[in-house]
N, C-alpha and C positions, 0 to 999 in steps of 0.2 A: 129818909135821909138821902143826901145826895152827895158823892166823893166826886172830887175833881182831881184828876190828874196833871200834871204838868211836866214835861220832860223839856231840858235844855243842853244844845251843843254849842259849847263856846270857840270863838276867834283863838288863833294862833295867841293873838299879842293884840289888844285894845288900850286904847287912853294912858298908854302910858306904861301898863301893867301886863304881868304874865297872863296866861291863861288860868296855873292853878291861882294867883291873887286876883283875880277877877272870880271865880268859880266862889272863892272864899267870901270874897264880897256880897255875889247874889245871893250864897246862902246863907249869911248872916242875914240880908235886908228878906227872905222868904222868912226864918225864925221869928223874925221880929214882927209879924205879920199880925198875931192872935192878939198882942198885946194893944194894934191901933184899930183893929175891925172884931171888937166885939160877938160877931155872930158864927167866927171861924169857930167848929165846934172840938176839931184836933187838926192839928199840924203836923207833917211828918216830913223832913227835909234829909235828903241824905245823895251824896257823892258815890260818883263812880269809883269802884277801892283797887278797879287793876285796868292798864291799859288794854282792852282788846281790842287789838286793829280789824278789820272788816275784813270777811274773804270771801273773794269772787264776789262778781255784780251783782250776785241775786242776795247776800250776806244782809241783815238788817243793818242799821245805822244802831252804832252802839251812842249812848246820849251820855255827859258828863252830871247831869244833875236831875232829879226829880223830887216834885212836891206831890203828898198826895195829903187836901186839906179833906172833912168832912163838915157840911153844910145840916141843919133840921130840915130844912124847908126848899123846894126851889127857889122861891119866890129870896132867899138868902142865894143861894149860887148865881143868880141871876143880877142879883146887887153888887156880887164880888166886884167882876171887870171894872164898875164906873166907880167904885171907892174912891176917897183921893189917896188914899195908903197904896192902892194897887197902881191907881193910875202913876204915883212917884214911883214904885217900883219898876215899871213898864219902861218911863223917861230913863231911870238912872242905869238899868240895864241894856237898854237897845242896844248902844254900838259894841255889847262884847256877846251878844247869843249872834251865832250864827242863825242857827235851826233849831223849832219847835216843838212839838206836838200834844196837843191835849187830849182829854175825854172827861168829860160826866155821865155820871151813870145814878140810877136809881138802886139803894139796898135795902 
């Protein structure tokens, strides 16, 4: 089996909308993920629940949202990115994630 992680930092203020109504948006269109790609094998979406500001430069980057889905196969994690479900996500999200960061992993 194969987890992928996905951690997101969002814009001040995008399209129009807050930061936490954009956070809300992505997580609703990440939830709704299992229901158009099939091979998602669980889903797990969840919000940053307190603000920690960063301290001093060496301090990690604290992230407002993480997905962490579970794949059977690679040959499925590697389908994810070009879905057209992902790829709408990808469009409808860009102009409010600041910063990213992923991993896949083998369990």
């Amino acid at each position: 089996m194969i987890k992928h992680i996905s951690m997101f930092s969002f814009k001040g203020d995008a399209g129009g909308k807050t930061k936490e109504e954009n956070i809300n948006e992505v997580r609703q269109l990440l939830l709704d993920l299992p229901s158009q790609i099939p091979f998602i094998l669980t889903n797990e979406v969840g919000a940053q629940i307190k603000n920690t500001p960063e301290t001093g430069a060496d301090a990690p980057p604290v992230y407002d949202l993480v997905q962490i889905i579970t794949f059977e196969t690679p040959e499925n994690a590697a389908a994810y990115p070009a879905h057209p479900a992902h790829l709408d996500l990808v469009r409808r999200s860009d102009a409010m994630v600041e910063k990213m960061a992923m991993i896949d992993y083998e369990v």
